[in-house]
N, C-alpha and C positions, 0 to 999 in steps of 0.2 A: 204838183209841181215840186220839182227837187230844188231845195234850195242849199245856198254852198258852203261848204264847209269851211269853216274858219279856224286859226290858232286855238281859242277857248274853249272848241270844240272839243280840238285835242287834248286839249288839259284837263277838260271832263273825264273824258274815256281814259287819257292815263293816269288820275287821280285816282278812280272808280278801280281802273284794271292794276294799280296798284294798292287798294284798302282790299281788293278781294284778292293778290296774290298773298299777300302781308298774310291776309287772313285763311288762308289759303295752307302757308307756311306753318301758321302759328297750326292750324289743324293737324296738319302733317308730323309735326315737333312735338304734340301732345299726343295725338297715333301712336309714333315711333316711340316716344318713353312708354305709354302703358306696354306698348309691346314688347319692347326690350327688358323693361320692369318683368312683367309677366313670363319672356323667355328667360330671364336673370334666375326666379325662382323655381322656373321649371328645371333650368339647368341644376341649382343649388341643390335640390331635391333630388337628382336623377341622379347626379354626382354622390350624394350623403347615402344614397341607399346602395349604388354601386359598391361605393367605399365600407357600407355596413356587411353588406354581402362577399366583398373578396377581405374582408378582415376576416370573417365566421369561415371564409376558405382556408385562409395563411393558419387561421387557430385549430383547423380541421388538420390540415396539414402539417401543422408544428408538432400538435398531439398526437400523429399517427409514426409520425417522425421518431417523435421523444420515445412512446413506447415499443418501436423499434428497436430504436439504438439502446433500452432499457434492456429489453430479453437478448440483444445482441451483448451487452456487459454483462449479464448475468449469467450468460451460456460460456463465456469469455472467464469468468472467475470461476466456475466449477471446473472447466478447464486447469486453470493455472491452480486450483487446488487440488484436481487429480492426480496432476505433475507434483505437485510440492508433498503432498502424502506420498507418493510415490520413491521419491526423494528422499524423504524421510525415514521411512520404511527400509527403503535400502541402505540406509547412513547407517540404523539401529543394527540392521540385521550383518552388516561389516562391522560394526560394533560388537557387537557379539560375538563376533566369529572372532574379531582381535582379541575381545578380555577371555576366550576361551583359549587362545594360544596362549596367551599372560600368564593364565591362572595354570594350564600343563606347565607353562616353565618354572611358574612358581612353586607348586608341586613338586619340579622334580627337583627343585634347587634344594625345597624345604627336605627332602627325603635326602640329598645330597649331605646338609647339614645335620639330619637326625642319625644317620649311618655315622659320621665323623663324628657327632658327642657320642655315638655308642661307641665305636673303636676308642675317642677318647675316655671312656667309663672303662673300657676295658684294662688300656693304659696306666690310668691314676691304680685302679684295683693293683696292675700287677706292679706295679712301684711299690704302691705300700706294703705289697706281701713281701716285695724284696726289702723295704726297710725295713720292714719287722725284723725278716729274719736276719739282717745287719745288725740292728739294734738289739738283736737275741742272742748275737755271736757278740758282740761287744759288751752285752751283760756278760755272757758267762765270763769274758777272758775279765774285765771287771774282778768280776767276782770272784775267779781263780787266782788271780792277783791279791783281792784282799786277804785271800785266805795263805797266801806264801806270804804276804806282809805280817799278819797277824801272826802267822806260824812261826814265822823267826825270830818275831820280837816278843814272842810268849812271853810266859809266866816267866821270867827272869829273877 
């Protein structure tokens, strides 16, 4: 026989169908943290080794980078020292060509001036022969003088 069902029945069944959702829940809620726990550290780990591996990339990369842009400065300065000896070289060798103009003019300045102390050596020489010979004719007349002076006022 079916016998019927009443109010208390119900608060059975929903007391009952409430300690097993309750607990139900509570299972569900301790499920989902070990599992998010456990995807947490999967992630953290998947993420840490990602990160270890595109670091050992950028480092791969930096370094291939670096010694790049290394032999490209280097090839870059033997450059700009080729130019700059170059440069220099041609500065010296106008250099030289200028103190080689310098030094003919100087040459010929200096040979300009050793021609003019000769002509003046030749000069002073011929002055003094003419003052000798001045001072040879003013001896004698001197001297023919003292000798009419003398002569007149002789033995008196």
């Amino acid at each position: 026989m079916l016998r019927s069902v009443d109010s208390s029945d119900f608060e059975r069944l929903g007391g009952g169908l409430r300690q097993e959702m309750h607990a139900t829940g509570e299972r569900i809620r301790a499920e989902l943290r070990q599992e998010i726990h456990a995807t947490g550290e999967q992630i953290r780990t998947e993420l840490r080794q990602e990160i270890q591996t595109m670091g050992e990339q950028v480092r791969t990369e930096l370094r291939r980078e670096i010694q790049a842009s290394a032999a490209e400065t280097r090839l870059q300065m033997e450059q700009f020292e080729s130019r700059l000896l170059a440069r220099v070289d041609a500065s010296a060798a106008e250099t030289r060509r200028y103190m080689g103009v310098v030094a003919e003019d100087l040459r010929s300045d200096i040979k300009a001036v050793a021609e003019g102390l000769g002509a003046l050596d030749e000069k002073v020489e011929r002055f003094r022969g003419e003052v000798r010979e001045d001072f040879g004719g003013v001896d004698r007349r001197l001297l023919h003088l003292e000798v009419r002076v003398i002569g007149r006022s002789g033995p008196a």
